[in-house]
N, C-alpha and C positions, 0 to 999 in steps of 0.2 A: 270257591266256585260260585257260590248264592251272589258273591260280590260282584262278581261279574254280571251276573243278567240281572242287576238291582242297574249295573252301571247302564248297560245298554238300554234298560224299559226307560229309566230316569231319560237319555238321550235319546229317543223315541219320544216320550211322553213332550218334553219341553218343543222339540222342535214340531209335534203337530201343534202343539197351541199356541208358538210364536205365530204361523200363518204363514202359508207362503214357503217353506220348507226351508231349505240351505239358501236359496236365493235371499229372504228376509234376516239371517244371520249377521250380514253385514253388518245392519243397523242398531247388531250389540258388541261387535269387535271396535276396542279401543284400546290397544297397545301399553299407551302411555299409564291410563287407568288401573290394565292387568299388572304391572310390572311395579304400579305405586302400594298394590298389596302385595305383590308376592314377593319383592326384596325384600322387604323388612321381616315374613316367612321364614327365609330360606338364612338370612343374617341371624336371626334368632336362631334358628336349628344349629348355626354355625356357631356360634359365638357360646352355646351352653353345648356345644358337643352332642349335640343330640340328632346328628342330621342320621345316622348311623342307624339310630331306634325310630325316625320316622321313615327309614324307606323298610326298617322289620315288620313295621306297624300293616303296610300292604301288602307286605309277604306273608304276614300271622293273618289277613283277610279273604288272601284270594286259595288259604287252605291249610300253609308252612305249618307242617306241626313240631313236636318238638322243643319249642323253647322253654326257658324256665318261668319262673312268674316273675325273677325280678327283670327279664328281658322284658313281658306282656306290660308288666307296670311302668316299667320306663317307655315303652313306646305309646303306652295310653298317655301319658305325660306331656309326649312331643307332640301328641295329637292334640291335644286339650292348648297345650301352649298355641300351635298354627291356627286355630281356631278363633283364640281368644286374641293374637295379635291381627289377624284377618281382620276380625272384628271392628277392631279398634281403629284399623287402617280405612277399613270400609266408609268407619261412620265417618273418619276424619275426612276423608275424599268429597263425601258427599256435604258436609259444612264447606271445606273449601269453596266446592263448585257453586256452592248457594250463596255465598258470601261473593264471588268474585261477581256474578249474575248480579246480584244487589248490588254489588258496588257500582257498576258499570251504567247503572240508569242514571240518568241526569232527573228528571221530572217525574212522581211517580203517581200523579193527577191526571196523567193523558192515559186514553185505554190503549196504546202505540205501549206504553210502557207495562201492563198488563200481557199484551202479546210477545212482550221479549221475556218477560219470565217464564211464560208458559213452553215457550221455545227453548229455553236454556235448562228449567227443569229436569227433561228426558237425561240430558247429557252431564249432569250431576247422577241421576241416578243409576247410571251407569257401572257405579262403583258399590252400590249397596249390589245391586247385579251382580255383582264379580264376588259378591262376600257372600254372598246366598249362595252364590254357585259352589262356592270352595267349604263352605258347610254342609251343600247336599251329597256334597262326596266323601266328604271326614265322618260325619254322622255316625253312618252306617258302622268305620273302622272302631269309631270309641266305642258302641254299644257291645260289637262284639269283643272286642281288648277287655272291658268292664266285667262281661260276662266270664269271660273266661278268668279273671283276678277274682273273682266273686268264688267262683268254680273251683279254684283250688283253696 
């Protein structure tokens, strides 16, 4: 239950201080971005058999009692894995996009070539965006997964 209105303050809180409310949202949806972290997620949860313990992992969050510890510690596991491949994907996105930005200058002595980096920047960072995001929401599930293995 606490998860839930952690969820909704967190999506409150961000969207006053993008500016501009849902309208300004736009200018962090990027499809391509979202799906270059969350396959290699959802492939991982797939391919260790773990996809199973990370949708318990939201159910042991949003209250599910009941489980055992080796259920708790295996879904703290799949959390910790989505996390850390997020991670990994995030930082990769954002080298990609910096590298492709760099690459794409021909002359980098004109201030013309200063405004195209600064231009491509946002759109690189886009991807640590999506990894921040996807850690502001797992956070919460490992500390209480954690407590509760701690606990028994």
């Amino acid at each position: 239950m606490f998860y839930a209105i952690y969820l909704v303050g967190v999506v409150i809180w961000i969207l006053m201080n993008i500016g501009g409310g849902f309208g300004n949202l736009v200018n962090f949806m990027d499809s391509a971005t979202a799906m270059f972290i969350l396959i290699p997620c959802i492939l991982i949860l797939f391919c260790t058999k773990s996809l199973s313990a990370f949708g318990r992992a939201f159910l042991f969050a949003f209250g599910k009692k009941g489980g055992s510890v080796a259920e708790y510690k295996e879904s703290l596991l799949a959390v910790k894995m989505v996390m850390q491949i997020s991670g990994l994907f995030g930082s990769l996105g954002f080298l990609i996009g910096m590298f492709v930005s760099l690459r794409s200058l021909e002359d980098f002595s004109s201030a013309e070539s200063l405004g195209w980096i600064l231009l491509d920047l946002p759109v690189a960072m886009i991807s640590l965006f999506y990894l921040l995001l996807v850690w502001i929401l797992l956070l919460p599930i490992g500390f209480l997964l954690k407590k509760h293995v701690e606990k028994q």
